[in-house]
C-alpha positions in Angstrom: -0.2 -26.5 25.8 -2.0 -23.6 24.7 0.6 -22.0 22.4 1.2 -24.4 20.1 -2.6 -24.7 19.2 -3.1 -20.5 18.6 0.5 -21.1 16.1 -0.7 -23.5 14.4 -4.5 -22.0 14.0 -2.1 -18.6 13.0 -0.3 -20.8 10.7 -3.3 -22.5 8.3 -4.2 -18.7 8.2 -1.4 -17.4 7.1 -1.6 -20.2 4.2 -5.2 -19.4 3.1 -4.1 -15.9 3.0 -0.8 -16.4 1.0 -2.7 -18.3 -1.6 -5.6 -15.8 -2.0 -2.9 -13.5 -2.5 -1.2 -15.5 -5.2 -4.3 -15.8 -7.0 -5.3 -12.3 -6.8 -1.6 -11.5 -8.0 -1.9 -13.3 -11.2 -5.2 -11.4 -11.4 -3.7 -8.4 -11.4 -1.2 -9.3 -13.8 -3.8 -10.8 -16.4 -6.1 -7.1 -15.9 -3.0 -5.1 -16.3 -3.1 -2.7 -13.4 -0.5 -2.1 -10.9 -1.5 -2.5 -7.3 0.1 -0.6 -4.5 -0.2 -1.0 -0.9 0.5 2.1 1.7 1.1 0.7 4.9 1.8 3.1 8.3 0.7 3.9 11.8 -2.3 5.9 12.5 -2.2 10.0 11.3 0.9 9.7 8.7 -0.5 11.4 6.3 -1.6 8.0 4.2 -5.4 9.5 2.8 -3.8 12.8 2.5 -0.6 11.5 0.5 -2.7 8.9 -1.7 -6.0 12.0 -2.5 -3.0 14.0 -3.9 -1.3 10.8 -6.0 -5.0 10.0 -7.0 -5.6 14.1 -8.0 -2.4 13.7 -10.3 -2.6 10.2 -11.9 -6.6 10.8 -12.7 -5.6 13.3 -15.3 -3.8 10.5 -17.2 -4.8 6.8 -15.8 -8.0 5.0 -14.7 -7.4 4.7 -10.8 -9.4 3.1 -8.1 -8.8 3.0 -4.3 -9.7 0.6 -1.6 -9.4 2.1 1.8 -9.2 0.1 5.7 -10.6 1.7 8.8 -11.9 0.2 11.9 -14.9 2.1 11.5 -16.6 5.0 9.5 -16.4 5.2 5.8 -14.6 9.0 6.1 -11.4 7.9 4.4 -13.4 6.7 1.4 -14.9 10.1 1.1 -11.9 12.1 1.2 -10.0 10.2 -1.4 -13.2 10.4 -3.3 -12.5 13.9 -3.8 -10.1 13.2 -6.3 -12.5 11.8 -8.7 -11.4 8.1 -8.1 -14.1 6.1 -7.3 -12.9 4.6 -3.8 -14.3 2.0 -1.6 -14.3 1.8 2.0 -13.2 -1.9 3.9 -14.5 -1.4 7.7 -13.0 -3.7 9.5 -14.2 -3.5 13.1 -11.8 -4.9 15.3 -9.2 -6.2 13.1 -6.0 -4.0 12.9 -5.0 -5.1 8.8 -6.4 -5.4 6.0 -6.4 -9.2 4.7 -6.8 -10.7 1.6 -10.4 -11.7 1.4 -11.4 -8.0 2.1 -9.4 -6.8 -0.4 -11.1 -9.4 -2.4 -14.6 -9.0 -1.4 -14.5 -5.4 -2.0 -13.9 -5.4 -5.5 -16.4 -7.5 -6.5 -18.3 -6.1 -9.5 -15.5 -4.0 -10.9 -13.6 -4.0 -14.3 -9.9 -4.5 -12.9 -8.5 -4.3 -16.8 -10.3 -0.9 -16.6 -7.8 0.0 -14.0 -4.0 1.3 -14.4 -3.6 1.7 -10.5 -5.1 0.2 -7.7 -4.2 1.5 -4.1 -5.1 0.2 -0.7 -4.6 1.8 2.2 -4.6 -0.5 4.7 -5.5 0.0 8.4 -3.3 2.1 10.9 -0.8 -0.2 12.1 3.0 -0.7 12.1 2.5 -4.3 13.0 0.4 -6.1 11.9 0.1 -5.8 8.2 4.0 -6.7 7.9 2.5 -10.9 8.0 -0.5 -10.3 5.4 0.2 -10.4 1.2 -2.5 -8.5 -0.3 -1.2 -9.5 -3.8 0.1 -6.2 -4.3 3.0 -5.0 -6.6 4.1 -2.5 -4.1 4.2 -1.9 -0.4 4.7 1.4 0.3 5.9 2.4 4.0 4.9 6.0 4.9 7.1 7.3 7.9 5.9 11.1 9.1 8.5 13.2 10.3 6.4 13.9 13.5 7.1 10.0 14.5 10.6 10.8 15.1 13.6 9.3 13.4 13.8 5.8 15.1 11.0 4.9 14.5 12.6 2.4 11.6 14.4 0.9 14.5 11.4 0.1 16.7 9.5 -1.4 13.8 11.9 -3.2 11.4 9.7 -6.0 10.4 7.2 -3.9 8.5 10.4 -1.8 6.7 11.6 -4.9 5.7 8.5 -6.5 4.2 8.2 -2.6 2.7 9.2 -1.5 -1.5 10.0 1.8 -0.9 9.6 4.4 2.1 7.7 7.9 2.0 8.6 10.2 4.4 5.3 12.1 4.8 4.9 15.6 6.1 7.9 17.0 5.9 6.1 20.9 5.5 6.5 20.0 9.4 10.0 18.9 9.7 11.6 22.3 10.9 8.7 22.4 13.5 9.4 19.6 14.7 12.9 19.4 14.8 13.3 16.6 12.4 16.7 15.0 11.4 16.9 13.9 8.1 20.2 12.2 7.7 19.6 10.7 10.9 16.3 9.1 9.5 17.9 7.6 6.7 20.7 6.3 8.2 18.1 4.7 10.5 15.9 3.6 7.4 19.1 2.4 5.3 20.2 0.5 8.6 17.4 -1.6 8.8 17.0 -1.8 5.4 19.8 -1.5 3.0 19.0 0.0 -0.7 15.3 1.2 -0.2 14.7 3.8 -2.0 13.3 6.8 0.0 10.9 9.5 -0.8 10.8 12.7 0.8 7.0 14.4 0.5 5.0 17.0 1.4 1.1 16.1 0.2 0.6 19.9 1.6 3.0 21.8 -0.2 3.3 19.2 -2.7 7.3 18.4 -2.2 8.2 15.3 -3.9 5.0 14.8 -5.2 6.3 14.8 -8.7 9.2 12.3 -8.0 6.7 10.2 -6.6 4.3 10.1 -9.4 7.3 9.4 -11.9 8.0 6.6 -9.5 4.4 5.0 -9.7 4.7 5.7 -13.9 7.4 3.6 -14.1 7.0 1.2 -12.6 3.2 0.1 -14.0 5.3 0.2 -17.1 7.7 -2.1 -15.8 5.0 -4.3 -15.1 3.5 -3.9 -19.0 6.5 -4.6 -20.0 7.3 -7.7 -18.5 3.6 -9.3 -19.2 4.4 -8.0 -23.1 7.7 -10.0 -22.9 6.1 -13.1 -21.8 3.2 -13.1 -24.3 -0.7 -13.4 -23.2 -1.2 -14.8 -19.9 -2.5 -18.0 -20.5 -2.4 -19.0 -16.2 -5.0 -21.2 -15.8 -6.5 -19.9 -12.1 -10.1 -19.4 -11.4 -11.3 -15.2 -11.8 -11.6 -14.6 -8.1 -13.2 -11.3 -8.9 -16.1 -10.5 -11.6 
């Protein structure tokens, strides 16, 4: 009798969650800046990837950074180095970032300051595949030291993913890495995603990446030009 108590406690969740995430979206929208989300286990390279994409975009863009850890504000620190300002979410004993935190931790800043806005969320390859953020982009990294299946073993986040990274790959010789095998593996699961191949070390695909990123936060101008002034008629849920 349990079980269908803890789903339905889940579910009502899950709601307040989504509709945060809605409203943040349109939030987004009306401020302008493009809002990426870097999903991945633990140690793929995500703080290491986004300081260099933060390095590169600073020189042209206003960029900011959210970062979730379980504990320690280290991540924050690092990415700091970039000159981005960056904001540590410590989330203690929960293994995703959720849409409240996200929330919470932007409080006080100008969001139509902002081109780009990353979050990296917590470690995991689970859970974050349930929880909107209200980004415009999830971005899956996938280190070459995780072995090529690993697409296989966690499909639900891929498929909930934008585009895939493949992080690391200074390492791939080392470590015996198949590429074709990876992205059959990645197109398998998911059909179409467009994949990355990077080296935040040597700088590989750093460039491609970057482009990536330009485009699409014009995309996104583009589209709210289109449409005219955003006239949406939700509460500011950040100030």
């Amino acid at each position: 009798m349990t079980t269908p108590r803890v789903l339905e406690v889940r579910a009502k969740i899950l709601k307040k969650n989504d509709e945060l995430a809605r409203a943040m979206r349109a939030e987004f929208a009306r401020a302008g800046v493009f809002v990426a989300n870097l999903v991945s286990s633990p140690g793929s390279g995500k703080t290491e990837l986004l300081t260099s994409t933060l390095s590169r975009l600073i020189r042209s863009y206003d960029v900011a950074a959210v970062v979730g850890d379980l504990a320690t504000d280290n991540d924050a620190r690092r990415l700091a180095t970039s000159g981005a300002e960056a904001r540590q979410i410590i989330t203690q004993s929960i293994c995703h970032l959720e849409a409240d935190m996200v929330r919470d931790s932007l409080q006080g800043w100008d969001l139509s300051a902002l081109d780009f806005l990353f979050i990296e969320n917590v470690g995991n390859l689970v859970c974050p595949s349930s929880w909107d953020l209200g980004e415009d982009l999830r971005v899956l990294l996938f280190p070459v030291t995780e072995g090529e299946d690993k697409p296989l073993k966690y499909p639900t986040l891929i498929n909930t993913a934008d585009v895939v990274v493949i992080s690391k790959m200074d390492l791939a010789v080392a470590v015996g890495f198949d590429m074709d095998l990876a992205r059959r593996n990645i197109q398998q699961v998911r059909p179409g995603i467009e994949v990355f191949e990077t080296s935040a070390k040597t700088g590989q695909g750093i460039d491609a990446w970057i482009e990536y990123l330009r485009q699409h936060l014009q995309r996104k101008r583009d589209r709210a030009g289109s449409i005219g002034p955003q006239t949406v008629g939700e509460p500011t849920i950040m100030s």
